[in-house]
N, C-alpha and C positions, 0 to 999 in steps of 0.2 A: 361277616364272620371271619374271626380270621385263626390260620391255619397254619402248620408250618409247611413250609418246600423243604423238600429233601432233594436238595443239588448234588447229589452222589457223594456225598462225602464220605471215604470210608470209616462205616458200621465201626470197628474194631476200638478203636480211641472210647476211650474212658466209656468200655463197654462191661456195664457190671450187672449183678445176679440181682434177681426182684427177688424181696418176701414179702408176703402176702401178711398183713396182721392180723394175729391169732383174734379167734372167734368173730372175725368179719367173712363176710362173701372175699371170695381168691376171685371172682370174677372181671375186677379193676387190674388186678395183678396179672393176671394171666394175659389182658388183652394190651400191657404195656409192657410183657418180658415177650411179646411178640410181635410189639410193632420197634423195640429195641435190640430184636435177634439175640437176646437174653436168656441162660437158665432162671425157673423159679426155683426156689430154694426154700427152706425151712428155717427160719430163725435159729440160731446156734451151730448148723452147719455150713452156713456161707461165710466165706473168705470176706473181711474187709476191704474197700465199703459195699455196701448194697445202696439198694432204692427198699426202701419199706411202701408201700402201697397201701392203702386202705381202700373203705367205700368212698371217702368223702377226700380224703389227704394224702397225703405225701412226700418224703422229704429222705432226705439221704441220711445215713449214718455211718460212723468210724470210728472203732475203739469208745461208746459209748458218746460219743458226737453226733450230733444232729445239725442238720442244714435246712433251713427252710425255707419254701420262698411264697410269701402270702402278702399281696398288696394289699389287705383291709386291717391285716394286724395292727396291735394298739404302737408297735413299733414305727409302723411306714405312715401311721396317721398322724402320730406326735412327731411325727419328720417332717410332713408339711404341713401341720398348727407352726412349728419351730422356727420360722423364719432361717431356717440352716440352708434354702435352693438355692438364695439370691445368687449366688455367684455362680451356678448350675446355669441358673439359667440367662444370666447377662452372658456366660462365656459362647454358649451357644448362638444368644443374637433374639435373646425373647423380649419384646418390648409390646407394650398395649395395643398397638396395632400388627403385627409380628409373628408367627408360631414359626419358625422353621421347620420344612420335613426333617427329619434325623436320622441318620445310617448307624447306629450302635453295631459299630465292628469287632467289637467284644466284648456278647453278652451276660456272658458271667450269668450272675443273680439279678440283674434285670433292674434292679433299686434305682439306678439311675434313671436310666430307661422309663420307669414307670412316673417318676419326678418330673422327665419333660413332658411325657404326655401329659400328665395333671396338668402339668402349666400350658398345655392347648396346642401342644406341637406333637406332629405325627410322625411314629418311630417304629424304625424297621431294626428289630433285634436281630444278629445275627450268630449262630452260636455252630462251633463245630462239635463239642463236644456230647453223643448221642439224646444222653442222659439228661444233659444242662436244656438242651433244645427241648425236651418230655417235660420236665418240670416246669418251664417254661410258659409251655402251653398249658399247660394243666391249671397254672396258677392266673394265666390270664383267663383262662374258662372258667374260672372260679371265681374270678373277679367282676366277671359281666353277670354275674349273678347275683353280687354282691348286696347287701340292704344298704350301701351307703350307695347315692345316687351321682356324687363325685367319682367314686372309683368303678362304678361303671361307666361312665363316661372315658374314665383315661383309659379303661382295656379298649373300649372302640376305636382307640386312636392307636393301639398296639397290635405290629406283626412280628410272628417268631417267623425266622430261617433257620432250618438246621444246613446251614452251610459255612467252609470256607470264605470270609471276607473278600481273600486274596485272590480268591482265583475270579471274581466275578469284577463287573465295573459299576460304581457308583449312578445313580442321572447327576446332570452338574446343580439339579434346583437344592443336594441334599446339603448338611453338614454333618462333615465325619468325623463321630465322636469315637475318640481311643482312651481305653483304662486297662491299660496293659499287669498283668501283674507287677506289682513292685516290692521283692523280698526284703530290701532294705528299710522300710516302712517301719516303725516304732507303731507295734498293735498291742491292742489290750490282749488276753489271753482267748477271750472269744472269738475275737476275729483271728487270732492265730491261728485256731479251729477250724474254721470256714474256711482258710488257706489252703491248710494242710491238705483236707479234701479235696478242695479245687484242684491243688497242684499232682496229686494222687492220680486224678482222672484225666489231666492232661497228657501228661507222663510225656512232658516234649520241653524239649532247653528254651531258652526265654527267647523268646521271640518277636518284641516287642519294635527290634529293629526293621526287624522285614516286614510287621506291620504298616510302618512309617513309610519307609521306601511305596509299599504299595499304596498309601493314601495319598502321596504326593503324584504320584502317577494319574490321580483321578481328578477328574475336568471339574470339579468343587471352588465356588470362594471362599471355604471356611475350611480348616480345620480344627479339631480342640482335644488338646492330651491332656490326662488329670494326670500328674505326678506328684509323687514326695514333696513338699515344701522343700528339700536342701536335692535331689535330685539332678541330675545333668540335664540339661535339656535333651528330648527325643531328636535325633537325626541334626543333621548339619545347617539346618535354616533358624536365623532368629526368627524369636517368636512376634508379632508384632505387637502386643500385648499381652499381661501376663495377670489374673486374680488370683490374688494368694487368701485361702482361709488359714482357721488354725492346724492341721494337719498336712492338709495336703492343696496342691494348686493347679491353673486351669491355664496352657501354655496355648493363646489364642492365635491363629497363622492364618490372615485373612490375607485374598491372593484378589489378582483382576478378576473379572467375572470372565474374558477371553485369556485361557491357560496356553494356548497353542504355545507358545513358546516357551512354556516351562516344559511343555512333554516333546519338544525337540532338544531344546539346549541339557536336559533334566538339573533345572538349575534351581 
């Protein structure tokens, strides 16, 4: 079963009001505006965003925007018919005999995350933000229930943490995957949508570098940044390999499997 940890991360970050949707049971809602230390609220009296709750769903919304996160959608299914992972999953290290464990230090909306496990690699999401860690879970609980018999397979291969990355240490068997936000990014209008939110509920400066800093720190042979196609690279080391798609790319930093001397020299 899998579950989230709450590594004390403070409550308060991208802590927002649940409403309940009208003529459902508020009993979903009520038991997640209180395990998020949340008011519930009433549709049209809550401040942007909220958490909309249902019996069966839900998904965020702002200014008439919705977020959602469902791994059986016709969306995340035509993702993997699409032949779109390949470089997902070469950047990580998946070959036919191969699954990496995988440390997703910034879980966001999980899409990637749910891409490795499909492909048979076991993923530890980690999410600071209260709300993103709920939804999270809810949508991997939903997905182990799933009719489709692949996607419950990849939730049993999915853990959320609602915790800071940073403040914890990796095991060295993992590889640590970073998708930092990138405002420079060229998005359709949808995904600008799904930004805005995000970045709404983070409500913290880009951070992406002390990300970095902190994964280098960690006793790992791999790391893997997605960034912008025209992007700088993340932090001071070349990458030793780079997969570029149409959008965006996969800056691969594979290290000895004995780190000892990168975490004294921090070279």
């Amino acid at each position: 079963m899998q579950t989230i940890a709450n590594d004390d991360h403070p409550a308060t970050e991208g802590c927002i009001p649940v409403v309940p949707v009208k003529g459902e049971s508020a009993a979903r809602a009520r038991a997640a505006a209180k395990a998020l230390g949340s008011d519930m609220l009433e549709i049209g009296t809550s401040p942007s965003p909220y958490l909309v709750v249902g019996e069966t769903g839900a998904w965020l919304e702002m200014a008439g925007s919705q977020v959602h996160i469902a791994f059986d959608s016709a969306t995340m299914m035509h993702r993997r018919r699409g032949g779109q992972n390949e470089l997902l999953g070469r950047a990580v290290g998946v070959k036919a005999s191969r699954q990496p464990t995988v440390w997703d230090a910034t879980g966001g909306l999980g899409r990637d995350a749910y891409v490795l496990a499909d492909l048979g690699c076991r993923v530890t999401l980690c999410e600071r933000v209260p709300v993103l860690a709920w939804l999270l879970q809810d949508a991997v609980s939903a997905a182990m229930v799933s009719g489709h018999d692949q996607v419950r397979a990849a939730a049993q291969r999915m853990t959320i943490r609602h915790c800071d990355s940073r403040q914890l240490q990796v095991p060295a068997s993992d590889v640590i995957y970073l998708d930092p936000m990138f405002p420079e990014r060229k998005k359709s209008a949808a995904i600008k949508k799904e930004a805005a939110i995000l970045q709404r509920l983070a409500h913290t400066e880009d951070d992406a570098q002390a990300l970095w800093e902190w994964a280098w720190r960690q006793p790992v042979s791999r790391i893997v940044v997605k960034r912008p196609l025209r992007a700088p690279i993340l932090g001071s080391q070349k990458p030793s390999h780079t997969l570029r798609g149409k959008s965006v790319r996969f800056d691969v930093f594979v290290r000895p499997h004995d780190n000892t001397l990168v975490h004294q020299t921090g070279a």
